[in-house]
N, C-alpha and C positions, 0 to 999 in steps of 0.2 A: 671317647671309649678308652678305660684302659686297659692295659696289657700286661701280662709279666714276661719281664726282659730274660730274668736268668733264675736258674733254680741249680740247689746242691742238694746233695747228701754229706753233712756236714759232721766230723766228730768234734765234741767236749769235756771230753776225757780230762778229768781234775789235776794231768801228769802236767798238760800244758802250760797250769799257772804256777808250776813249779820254777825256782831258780835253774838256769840252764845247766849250774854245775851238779844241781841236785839229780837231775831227767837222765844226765850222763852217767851218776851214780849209779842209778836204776837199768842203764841202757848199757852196761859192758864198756864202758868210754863213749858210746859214743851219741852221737844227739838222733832223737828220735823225728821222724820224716813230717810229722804233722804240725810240728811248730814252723819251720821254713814253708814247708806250705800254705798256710796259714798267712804266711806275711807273704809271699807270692800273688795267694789271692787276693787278699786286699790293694797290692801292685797295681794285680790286671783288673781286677774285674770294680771293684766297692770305690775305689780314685776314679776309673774313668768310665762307665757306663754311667748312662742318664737316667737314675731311676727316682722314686720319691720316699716310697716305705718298703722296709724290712720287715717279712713277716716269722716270726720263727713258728712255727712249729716243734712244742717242745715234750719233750720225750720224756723229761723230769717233769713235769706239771698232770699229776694224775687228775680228775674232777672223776665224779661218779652218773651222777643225773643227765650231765651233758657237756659240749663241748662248751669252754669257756675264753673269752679272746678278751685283754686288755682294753681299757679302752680310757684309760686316761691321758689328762691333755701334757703329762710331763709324768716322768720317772726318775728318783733319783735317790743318793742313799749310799750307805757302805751295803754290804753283804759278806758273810760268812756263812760256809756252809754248815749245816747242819750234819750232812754226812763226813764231811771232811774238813775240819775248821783248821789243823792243822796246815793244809794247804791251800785252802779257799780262804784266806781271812779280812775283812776288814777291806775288800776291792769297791775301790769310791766305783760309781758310775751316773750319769747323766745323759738320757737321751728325752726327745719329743718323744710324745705318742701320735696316735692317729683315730682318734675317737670316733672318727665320718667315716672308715672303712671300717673300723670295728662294729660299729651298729649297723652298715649295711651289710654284716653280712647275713646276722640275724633275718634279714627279711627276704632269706633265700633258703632256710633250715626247712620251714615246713614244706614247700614245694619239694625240696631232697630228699623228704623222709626221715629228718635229722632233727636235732636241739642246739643251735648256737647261742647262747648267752654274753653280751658283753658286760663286762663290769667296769663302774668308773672310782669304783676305791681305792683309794692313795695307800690304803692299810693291807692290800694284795698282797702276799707273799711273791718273791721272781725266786728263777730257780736256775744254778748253773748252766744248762744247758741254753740257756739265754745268754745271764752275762758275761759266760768265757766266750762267745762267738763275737759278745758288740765290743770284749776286751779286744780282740783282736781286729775286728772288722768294723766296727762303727766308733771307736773313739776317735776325736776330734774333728767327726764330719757331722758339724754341729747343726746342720739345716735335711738330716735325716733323719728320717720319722724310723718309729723298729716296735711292731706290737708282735705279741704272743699269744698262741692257743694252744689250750691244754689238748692233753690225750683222756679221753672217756677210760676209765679202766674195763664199764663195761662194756665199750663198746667190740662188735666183730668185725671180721675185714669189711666186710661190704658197706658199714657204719662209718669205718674211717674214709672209706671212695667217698662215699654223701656227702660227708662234711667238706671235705675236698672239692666238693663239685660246687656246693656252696658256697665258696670263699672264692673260686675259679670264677662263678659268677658276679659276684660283689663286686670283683677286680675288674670284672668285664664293664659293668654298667658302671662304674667310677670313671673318673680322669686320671687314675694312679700308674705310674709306672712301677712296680711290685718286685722287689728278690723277693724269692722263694726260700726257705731255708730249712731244710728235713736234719732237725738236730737231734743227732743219735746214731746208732751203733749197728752193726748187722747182727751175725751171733752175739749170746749177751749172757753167760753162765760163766760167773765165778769161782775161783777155786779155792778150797775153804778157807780159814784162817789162818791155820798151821802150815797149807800148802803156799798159799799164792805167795807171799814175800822168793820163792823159787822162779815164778812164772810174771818177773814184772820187766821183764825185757821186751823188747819190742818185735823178735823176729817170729812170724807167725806161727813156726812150729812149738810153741806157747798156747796156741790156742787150746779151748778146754778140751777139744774132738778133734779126730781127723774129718768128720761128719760133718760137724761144723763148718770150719775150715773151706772144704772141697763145698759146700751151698753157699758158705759167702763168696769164691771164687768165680764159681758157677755165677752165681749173680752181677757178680763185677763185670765179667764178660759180657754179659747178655746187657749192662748198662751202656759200656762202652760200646756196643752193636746198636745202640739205640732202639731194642727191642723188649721194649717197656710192659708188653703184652703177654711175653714169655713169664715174666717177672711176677704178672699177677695171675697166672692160667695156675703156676704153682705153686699159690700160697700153702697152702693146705700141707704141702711137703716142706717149707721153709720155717712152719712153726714148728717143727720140732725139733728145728735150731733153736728155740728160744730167743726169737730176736726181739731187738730192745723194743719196750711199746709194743707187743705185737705188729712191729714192724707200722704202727700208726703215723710217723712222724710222714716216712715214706708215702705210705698209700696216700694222704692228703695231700701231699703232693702231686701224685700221680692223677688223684682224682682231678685236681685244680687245672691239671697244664693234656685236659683227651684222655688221660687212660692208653688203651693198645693202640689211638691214632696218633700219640708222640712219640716219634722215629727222633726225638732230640739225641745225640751220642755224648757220651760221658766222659770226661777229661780227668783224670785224674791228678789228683795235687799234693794226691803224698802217694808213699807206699799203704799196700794193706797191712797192717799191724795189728800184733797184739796187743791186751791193756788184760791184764791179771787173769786171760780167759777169753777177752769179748774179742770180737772182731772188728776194727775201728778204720776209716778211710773218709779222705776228702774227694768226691765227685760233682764234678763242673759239669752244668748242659748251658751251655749259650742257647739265645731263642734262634729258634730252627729259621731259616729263608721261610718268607710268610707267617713265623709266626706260632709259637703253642697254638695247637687244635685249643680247641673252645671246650670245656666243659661241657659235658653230656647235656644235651634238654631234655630231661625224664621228671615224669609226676610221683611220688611214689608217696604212701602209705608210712606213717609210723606204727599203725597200730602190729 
């Protein structure tokens, strides 16, 4: 049977692959809290927990039709972003894949109500919010596996729960020991051209809203209470923060490790920060005594 050991909410904010002297430019002198935390994590958690795959959950990977998860048997290549090549360029990366939890998850979508498709082309586009976490987090732990699923763009909260619930179960009926990893942002509205180069500091009063702001807070709290239930009782009031993915990255998380019966509590591993507007933060759940609740057992309907 396996398990997922630990899950985050994870930022990949483009600032991180910047030279430190540069992130300083940007930062008033001084360095911004998500790259020290970032190699913290990797310290405590990715060096010594026993796990076997990385799954990201990634906030930049839109699909339309349905959710889509990696599923090749190796990854590897430069990258350059498309959005930001000036700071993204030319980053080697090499990791395994895990093609046997990527197709089993598929064979959990229709009972969920959902679309999981794996793909095993080598010709996949990857997209930042992958490789700045494995820049950080998985390079040189050469015998860890690290797959990715997109966010449906069409999909609504209760789409992203499904598919959550789905991978929750894949993980279940596997031997795999599973990180979790919700790559992406809470608020997520930039500010426009002309303005943002003013708001590329890190201290949150940068944020685009005091609205914003005070719901990502709100929700930090209520992470760290390990009151995962409150979090999604109020979605409906959180989208109009804009948050990143419709807050997708998260919810299939949530879906994956109980929903409102994970009381796991949230550690934080940086400050919450600004990025030109959005609201950005590293949040840690160790797996709770006994264990992630199990993924909801529901039949549900696509139609």
């Amino acid at each position: 049977m396996g398990k997922v050991v630990g899950a985050a909410l994870i930022a990949h904010v483009p600032t991180i692959m910047l030279p430190e002297e540069t992130r300083k430019e940007l930062n008033e002198g001084q360095e911004i809290s998500l790259v020290p935390g970032l190699e913290k994590l990797r310290v405590d958690k990715f060096d010594t927990l026993d796990y076997d795959t990385v799954v990201v959950l990634d906030s930049h990977w839109f699909t339309t039709v349905e959710f889509v998860v990696t599923a090749q048997d190796h990854r590897s290549g430069l990258f350059t972003s498309e959005e930001l090549p000036r700071g993204m360029s030319q980053i080697p990366y090499s990791f395994k894949g895990d093609p046997e939890l990527a197709k089993a998850m598929a064979n959990y979508d229709e009972k969920n109500g959902t679309w999981i498709t794996p793909i095993e082309d080598d010709h996949l586009p990857i997209f930042y919010a992958t490789i700045n976490l494995w820049h950080y987090l998985g390079r040189g732990l050469k015998d860890k596996k690290w797959i990715s699923v997109s966010l449906a763009q069409t999909a609504t909260t209760e789409d992203f729960i499904r598919a959550g619930r789905a991978i929750g179960e894949a993980i279940r009926d596997s031997d795999r020991k599973v990180l979790l990893l919700a790559s992406g942002a809470l608020s997520h509205t930039f500010y426009k051209l002309r303005e943002l180069r003013k708001h590329e500091a890190s201290d949150p009063s940068h944020i685009f809203s005091p609205e914003a702001r005070a719901m990502d807070e709100e929700r930090l709290e209520w992470m760290q209470a390990g009151d995962h239930g409150k979090i999604l009782e109020t979605m409906p009031q959180f989208m109009k923060a804009r948050p990143e993915g419709m807050f997708g990255h998260w919810l299939m998380m949530a879906g994956a490790t109980g929903e409102e019966l994970n009381t796991a509590r949230g550690e934080l591993y940086s400050k919450y920060e600004n990025s030109i507007g959005t609201g950005q933060v590293h949040v840690w759940f160790d797996e709770p005594e006994g264990g992630f609740p199990l993924p909801k057992d529901v039949r549900l309907s696509r139609d």
